[in-house]
One Martini backbone bead per residue (centre of mass of N, CA, C, O) as a GRO file, in nm:
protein
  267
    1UNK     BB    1   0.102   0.037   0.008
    2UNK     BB    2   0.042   0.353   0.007
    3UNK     BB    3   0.159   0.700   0.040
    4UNK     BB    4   0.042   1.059   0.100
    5UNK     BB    5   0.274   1.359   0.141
    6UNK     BB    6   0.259   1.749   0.192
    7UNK     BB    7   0.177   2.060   0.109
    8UNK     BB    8  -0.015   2.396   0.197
    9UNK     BB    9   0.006   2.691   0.020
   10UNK     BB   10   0.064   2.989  -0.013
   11UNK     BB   11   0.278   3.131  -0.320
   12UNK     BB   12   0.414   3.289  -0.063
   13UNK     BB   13   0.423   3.025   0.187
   14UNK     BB   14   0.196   2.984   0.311
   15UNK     BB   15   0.003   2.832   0.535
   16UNK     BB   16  -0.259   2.578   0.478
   17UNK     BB   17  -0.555   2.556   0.694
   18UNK     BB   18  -0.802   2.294   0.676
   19UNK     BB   19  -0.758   2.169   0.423
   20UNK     BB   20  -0.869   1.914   0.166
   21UNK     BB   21  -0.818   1.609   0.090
   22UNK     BB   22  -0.821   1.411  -0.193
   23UNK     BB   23  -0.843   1.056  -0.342
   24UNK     BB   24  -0.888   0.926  -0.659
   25UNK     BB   25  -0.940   0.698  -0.849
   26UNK     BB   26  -0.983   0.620  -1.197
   27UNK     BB   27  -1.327   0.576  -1.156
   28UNK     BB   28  -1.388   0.807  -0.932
   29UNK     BB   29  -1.300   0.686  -0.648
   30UNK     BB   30  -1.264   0.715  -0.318
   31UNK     BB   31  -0.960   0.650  -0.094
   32UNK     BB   32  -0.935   0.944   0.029
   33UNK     BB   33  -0.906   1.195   0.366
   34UNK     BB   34  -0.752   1.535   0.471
   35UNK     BB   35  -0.617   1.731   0.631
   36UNK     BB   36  -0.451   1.994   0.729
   37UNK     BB   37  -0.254   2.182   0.907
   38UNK     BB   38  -0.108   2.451   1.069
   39UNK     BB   39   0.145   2.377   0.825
   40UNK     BB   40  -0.003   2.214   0.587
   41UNK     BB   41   0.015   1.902   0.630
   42UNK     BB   42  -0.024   1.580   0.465
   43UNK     BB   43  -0.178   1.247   0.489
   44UNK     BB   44  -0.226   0.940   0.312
   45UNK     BB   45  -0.263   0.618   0.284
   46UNK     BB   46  -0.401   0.312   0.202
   47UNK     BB   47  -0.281   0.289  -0.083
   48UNK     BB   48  -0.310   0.187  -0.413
   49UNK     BB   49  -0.181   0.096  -0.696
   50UNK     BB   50  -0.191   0.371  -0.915
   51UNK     BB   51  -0.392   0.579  -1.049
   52UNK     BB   52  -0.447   0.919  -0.939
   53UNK     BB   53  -0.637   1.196  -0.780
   54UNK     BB   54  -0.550   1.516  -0.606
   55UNK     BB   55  -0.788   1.708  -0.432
   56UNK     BB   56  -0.802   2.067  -0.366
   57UNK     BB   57  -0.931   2.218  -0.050
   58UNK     BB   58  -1.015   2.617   0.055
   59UNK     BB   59  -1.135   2.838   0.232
   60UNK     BB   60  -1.078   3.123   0.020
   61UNK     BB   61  -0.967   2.949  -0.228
   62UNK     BB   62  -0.832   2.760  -0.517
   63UNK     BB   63  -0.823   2.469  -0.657
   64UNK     BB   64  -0.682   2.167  -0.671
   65UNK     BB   65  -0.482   1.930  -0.897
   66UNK     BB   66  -0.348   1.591  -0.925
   67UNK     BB   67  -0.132   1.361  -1.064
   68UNK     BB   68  -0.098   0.968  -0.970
   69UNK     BB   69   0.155   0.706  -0.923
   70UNK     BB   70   0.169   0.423  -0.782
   71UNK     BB   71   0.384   0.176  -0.613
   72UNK     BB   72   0.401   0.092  -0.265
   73UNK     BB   73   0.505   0.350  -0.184
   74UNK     BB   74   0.619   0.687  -0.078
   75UNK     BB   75   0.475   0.994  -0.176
   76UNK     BB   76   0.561   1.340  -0.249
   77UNK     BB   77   0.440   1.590  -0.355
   78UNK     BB   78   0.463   1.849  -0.185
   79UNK     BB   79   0.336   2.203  -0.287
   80UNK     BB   80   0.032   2.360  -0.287
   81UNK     BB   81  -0.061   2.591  -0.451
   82UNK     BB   82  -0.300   2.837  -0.314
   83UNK     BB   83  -0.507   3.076  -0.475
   84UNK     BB   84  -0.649   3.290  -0.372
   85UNK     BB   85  -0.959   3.412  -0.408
   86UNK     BB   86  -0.974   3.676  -0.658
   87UNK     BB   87  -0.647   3.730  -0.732
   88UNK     BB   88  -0.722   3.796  -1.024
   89UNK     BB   89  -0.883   4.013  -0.951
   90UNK     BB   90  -1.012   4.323  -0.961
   91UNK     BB   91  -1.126   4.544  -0.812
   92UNK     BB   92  -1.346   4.689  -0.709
   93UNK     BB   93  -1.523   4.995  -0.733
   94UNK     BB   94  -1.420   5.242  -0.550
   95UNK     BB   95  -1.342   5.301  -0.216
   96UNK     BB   96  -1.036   5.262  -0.038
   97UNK     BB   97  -0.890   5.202   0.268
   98UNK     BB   98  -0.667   5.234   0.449
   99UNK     BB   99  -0.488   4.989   0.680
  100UNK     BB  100  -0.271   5.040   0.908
  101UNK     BB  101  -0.275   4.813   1.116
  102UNK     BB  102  -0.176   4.618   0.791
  103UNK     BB  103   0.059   4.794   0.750
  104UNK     BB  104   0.328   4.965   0.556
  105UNK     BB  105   0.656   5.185   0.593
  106UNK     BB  106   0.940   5.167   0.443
  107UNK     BB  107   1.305   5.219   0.490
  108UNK     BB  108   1.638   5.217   0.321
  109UNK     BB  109   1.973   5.301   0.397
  110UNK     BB  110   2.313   5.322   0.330
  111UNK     BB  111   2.563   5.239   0.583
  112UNK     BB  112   2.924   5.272   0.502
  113UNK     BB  113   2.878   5.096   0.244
  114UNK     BB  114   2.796   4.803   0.391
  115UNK     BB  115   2.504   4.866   0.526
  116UNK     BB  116   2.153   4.866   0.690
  117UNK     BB  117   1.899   5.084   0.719
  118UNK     BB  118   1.580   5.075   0.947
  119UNK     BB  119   1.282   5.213   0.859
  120UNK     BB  120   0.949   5.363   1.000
  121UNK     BB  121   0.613   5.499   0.928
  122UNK     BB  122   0.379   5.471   1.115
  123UNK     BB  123   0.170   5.752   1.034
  124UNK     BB  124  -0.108   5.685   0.828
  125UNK     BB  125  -0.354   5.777   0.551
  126UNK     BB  126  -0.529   5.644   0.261
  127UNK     BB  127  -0.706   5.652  -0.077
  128UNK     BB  128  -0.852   5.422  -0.347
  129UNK     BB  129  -0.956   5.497  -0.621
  130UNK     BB  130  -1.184   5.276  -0.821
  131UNK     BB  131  -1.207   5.214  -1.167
  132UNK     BB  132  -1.332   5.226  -1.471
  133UNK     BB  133  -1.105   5.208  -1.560
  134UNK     BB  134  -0.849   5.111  -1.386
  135UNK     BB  135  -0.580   5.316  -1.480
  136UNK     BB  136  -0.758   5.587  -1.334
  137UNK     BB  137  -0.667   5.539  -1.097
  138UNK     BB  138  -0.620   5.645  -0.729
  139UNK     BB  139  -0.373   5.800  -0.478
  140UNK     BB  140  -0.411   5.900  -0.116
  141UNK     BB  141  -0.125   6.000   0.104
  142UNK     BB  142  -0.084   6.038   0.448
  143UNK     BB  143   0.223   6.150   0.662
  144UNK     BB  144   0.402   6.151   0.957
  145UNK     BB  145   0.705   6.239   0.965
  146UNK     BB  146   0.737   6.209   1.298
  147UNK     BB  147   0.709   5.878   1.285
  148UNK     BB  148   0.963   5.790   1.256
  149UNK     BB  149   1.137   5.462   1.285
  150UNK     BB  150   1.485   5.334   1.399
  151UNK     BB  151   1.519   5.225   1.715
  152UNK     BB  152   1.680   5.512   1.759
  153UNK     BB  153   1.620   5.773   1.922
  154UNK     BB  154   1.853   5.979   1.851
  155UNK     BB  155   1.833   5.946   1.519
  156UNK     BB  156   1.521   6.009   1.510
  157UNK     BB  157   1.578   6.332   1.612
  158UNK     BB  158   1.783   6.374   1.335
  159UNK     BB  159   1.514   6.245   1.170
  160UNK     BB  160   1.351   6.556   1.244
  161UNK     BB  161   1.592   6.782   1.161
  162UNK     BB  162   1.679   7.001   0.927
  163UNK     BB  163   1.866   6.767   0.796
  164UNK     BB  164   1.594   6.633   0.711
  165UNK     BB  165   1.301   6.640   0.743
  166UNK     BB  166   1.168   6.891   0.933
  167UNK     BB  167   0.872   6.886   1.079
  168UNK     BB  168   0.843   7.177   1.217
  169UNK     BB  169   0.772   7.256   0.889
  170UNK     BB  170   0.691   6.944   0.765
  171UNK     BB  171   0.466   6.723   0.880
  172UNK     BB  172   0.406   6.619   0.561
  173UNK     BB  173   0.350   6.349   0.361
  174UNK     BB  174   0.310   6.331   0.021
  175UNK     BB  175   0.088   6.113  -0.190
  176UNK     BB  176  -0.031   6.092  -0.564
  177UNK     BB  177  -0.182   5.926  -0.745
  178UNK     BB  178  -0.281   5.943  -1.160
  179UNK     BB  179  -0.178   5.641  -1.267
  180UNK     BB  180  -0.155   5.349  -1.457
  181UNK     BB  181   0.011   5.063  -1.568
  182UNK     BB  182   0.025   4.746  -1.751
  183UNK     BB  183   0.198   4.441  -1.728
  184UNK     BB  184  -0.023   4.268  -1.560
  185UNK     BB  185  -0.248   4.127  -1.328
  186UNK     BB  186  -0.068   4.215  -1.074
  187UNK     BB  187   0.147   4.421  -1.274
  188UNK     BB  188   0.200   4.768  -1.185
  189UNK     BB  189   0.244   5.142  -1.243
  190UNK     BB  190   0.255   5.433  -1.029
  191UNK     BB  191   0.181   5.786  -1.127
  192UNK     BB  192   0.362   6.004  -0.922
  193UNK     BB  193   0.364   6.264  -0.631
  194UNK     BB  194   0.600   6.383  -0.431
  195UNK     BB  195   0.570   6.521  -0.078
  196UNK     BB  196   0.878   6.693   0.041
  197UNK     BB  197   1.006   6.915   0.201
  198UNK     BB  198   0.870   7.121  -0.047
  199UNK     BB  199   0.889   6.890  -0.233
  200UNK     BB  200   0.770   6.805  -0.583
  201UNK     BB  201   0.840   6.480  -0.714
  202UNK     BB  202   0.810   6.225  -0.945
  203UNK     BB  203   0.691   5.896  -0.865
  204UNK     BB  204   0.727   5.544  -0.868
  205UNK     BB  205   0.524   5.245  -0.848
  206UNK     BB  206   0.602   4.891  -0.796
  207UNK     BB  207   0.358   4.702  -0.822
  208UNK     BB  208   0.174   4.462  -0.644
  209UNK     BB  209  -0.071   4.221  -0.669
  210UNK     BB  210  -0.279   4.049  -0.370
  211UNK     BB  211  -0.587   4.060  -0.389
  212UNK     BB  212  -0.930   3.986  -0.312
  213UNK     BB  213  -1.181   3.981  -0.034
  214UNK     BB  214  -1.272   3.869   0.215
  215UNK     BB  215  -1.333   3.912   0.601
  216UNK     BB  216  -1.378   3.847   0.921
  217UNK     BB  217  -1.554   4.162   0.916
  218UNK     BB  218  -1.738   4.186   0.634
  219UNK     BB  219  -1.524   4.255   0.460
  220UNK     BB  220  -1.285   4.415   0.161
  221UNK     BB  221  -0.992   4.321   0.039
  222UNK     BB  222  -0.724   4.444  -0.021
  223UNK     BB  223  -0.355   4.379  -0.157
  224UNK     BB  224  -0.005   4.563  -0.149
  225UNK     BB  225   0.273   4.596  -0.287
  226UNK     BB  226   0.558   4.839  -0.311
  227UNK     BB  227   0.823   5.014  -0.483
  228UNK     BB  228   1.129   5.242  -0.438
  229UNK     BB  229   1.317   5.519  -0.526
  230UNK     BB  230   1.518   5.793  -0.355
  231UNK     BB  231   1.610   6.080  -0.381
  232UNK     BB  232   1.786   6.300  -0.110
  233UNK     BB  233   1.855   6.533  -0.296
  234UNK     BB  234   1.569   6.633  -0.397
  235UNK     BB  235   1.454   6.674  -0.129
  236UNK     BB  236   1.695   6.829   0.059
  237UNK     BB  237   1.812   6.573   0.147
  238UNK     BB  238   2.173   6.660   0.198
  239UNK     BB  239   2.302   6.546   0.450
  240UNK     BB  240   2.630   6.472   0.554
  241UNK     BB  241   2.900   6.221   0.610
  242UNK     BB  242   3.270   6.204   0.557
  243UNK     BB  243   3.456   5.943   0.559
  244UNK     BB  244   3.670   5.677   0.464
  245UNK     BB  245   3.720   5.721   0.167
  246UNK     BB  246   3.466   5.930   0.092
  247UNK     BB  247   3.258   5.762   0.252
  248UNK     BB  248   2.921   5.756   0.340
  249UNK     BB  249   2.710   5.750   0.585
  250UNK     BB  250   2.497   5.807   0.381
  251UNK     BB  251   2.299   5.747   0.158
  252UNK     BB  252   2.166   5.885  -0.134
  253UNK     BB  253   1.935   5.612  -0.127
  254UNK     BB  254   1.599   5.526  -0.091
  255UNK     BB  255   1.409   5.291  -0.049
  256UNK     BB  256   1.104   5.174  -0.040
  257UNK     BB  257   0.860   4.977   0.141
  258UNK     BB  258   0.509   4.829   0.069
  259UNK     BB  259   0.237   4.780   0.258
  260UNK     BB  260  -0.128   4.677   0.198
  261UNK     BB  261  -0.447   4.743   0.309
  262UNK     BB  262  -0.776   4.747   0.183
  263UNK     BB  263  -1.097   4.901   0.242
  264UNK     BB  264  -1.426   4.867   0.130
  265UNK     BB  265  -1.629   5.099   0.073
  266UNK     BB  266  -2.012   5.044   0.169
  267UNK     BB  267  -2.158   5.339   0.233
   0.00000   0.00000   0.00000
């Protein structure tokens, strides 16, 4: 007898908990069913030799198939990729409200030329216009620029101070997205502008659609992830320290990492 053992998974390597898995001989009869653990790891026996299908689903997710020959050994699927349900639907159109407490803006520069610091900015919120056609949508972010957050208390009070941000003079930093590229069905280019200490300037984010759907609270879910660079030079953000062999303290690139999740106004 044989035995089949893998795990479910979302695209991105979550564990899928608590899906379903089938297995049923060439006749289409099953044969065995078991469920995934909280590893998302599933296995089933005491099964015949020969070909076999085995069908994948989960609350949630798209469900998926596989075929397999048996041969009277233990056969290790591997993982089973399920992708949300709706992950390739685009959002419906509509205001979608950003959710910083599932949300985050990461921004990471390089420092004495061979490591790096990571920072975030705490407080944001901002809202997705979402039209037909999508390619016109807008995007309105507004960031608390005091609340940069690098771990070291010293540091973030002179990313507060004007030789960085000046937070004193400019409270807040906006970007304001006013249309899209489209380059496939989840990978979108924003054309937008950032305002940035006192100075506005063209800024794109290459993002990635990670699809939508319910939420545990009854509304609808958007997620978002994009990138970008960011020339500190651009922004008047210009203060630097040269130490050994020229090398600069702080880089003058600011990559900027960015988690959205987006709730559907449905008001």
């Amino acid at each position: 007898m044989s035995e089949l053992y893998g795990r479910l998974s979302s695209p991105d390597g979550w564990p899928v908990a608590g899906g379903t898995v089938t297995v049923m001989d060439g006749t289409g009869m099953q044969k065995g069913r078991a469920a995934s653990r909280a590893d998302g790891g599933f296995s089933i026996g005491g099964l015949a030799a020969g070909p076999h299908t085995v069908v994948v689903a989960a609350p949630g997710h798209e469900p998926s198939a596989r075929s397999v020959v048996l041969n009277g050994t233990g056969v290790d699927l591997g993982r089973f990729e399920l992708p949300r349900a709706g992950g390739v639907v685009l959002p419906a159109p509509g205001t979608w409200r950003i959710d910083s407490r599932h949300s985050s803006i990461r921004a990471t520069a390089l420092h004495l030329g061979m490591s790096r610091i990571h920072g975030r900015l705490r407080q944001f919120s901002g809202r997705l216009e979402v039209t037909d056609p999508f390619e016109a949508s807008r995007v309105d972010v507004a960031i608390d620029a005091g609340s940069v957050d690098s771990d070291d208390p010293d540091r973030d009070a002179h990313l507060r101070a004007p030789d960085f941000l000046d937070v004193g003079t400019h409270p807040s930093i906006g970007y304001t997205g006013s249309g899209l590229t489209r380059h496939d069905v989840t990978h979108w280019t924003v054309h937008g502008t950032l305002s940035l200490k006192g100075v506005s300037a063209p800024v794109d984010l290459a993002v990635t659609y990670g699809g939508s759907g319910p939420d545990p609270w009854g509304g609808t879910r958007a997620a978002f992830t994009a990138t970008t660079e960011v020339s500190r030079d651009e922004f008047a953000i210009d203060w630097n320290q040269s130490v050994l062999a020229g090398v600069l303290a702080v880089g003058r690139t600011l990559r900027i990492d960015i988690d959205i999740q987006a709730v559907l106004d449905e008001g």
